[in-house]
N, C-alpha and C positions, 0 to 999 in steps of 0.2 A: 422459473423465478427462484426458485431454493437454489439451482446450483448456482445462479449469479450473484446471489445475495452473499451464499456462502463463500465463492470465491473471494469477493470484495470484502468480506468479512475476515478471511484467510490474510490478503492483502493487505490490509489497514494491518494485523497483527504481526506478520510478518514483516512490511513493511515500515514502519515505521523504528521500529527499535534500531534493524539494520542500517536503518537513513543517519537515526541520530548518529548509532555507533561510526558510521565510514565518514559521512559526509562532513560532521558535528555542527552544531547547534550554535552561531555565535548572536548571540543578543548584542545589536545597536545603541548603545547608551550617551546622553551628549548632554551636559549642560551650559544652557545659556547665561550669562550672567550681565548684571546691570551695571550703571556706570560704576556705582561704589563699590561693585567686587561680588555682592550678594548673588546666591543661584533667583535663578526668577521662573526659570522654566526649565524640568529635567527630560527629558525626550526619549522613551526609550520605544525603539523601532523594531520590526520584525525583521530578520534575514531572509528576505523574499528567496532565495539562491537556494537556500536550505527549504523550500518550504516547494517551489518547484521542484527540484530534482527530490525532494523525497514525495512528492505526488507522481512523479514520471516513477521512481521506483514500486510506487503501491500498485499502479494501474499495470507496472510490467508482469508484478510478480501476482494478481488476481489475474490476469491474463495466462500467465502461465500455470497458474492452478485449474481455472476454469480448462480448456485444453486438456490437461493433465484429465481431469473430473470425466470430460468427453469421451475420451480413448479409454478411460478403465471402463464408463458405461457401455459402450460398443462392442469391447470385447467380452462383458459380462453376458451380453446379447447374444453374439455370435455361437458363444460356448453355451448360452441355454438353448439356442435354435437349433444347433448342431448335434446334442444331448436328444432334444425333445426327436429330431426328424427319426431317429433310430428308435425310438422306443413306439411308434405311431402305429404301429402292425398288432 
């Protein structure tokens, strides 16, 4: 659970700054106006596009931390089991 929390946590950090910086962030904004001209309703929208592809980006790059997390625990493994079997005598 910690190294998945962590990686999604890595993710989200990660991810997101780089999203806004590449992809950028454009805020929807539109107003309506009535017959005599006056605003009546200001509308401002999420950019769903920016909000997908920087959720595809968080989950690429927690995936690839997570992964990354994997391989250094295995290898941390290998080289303690490979250490320990020589010292066992």
């Amino acid at each position: 659970m910690k190294k998945f929390f962590g990686s999604l946590f890595g993710g989200l950090v990660l991810g997101l700054p780089l999203a806004y910086w590449w992809i950028g962030y454009d805020s929807i904004t539109y107003s309506q106006f009535n017959l005599a001209g006056v605003d009546e309703v200001i509308v401002r929208e999420m950019d769903f596009d920016f909000v997908f592809y920087a959720s595809l980006l968080v989950v690429a790059i927690a995936a690839a931390l997570f992964a990354l997390w994997s391989w250094m625990e295995k290898k941390r493994e290998d080289r303690f089991y490979r250490n320990d079997s020589g010292n066992s005598k």
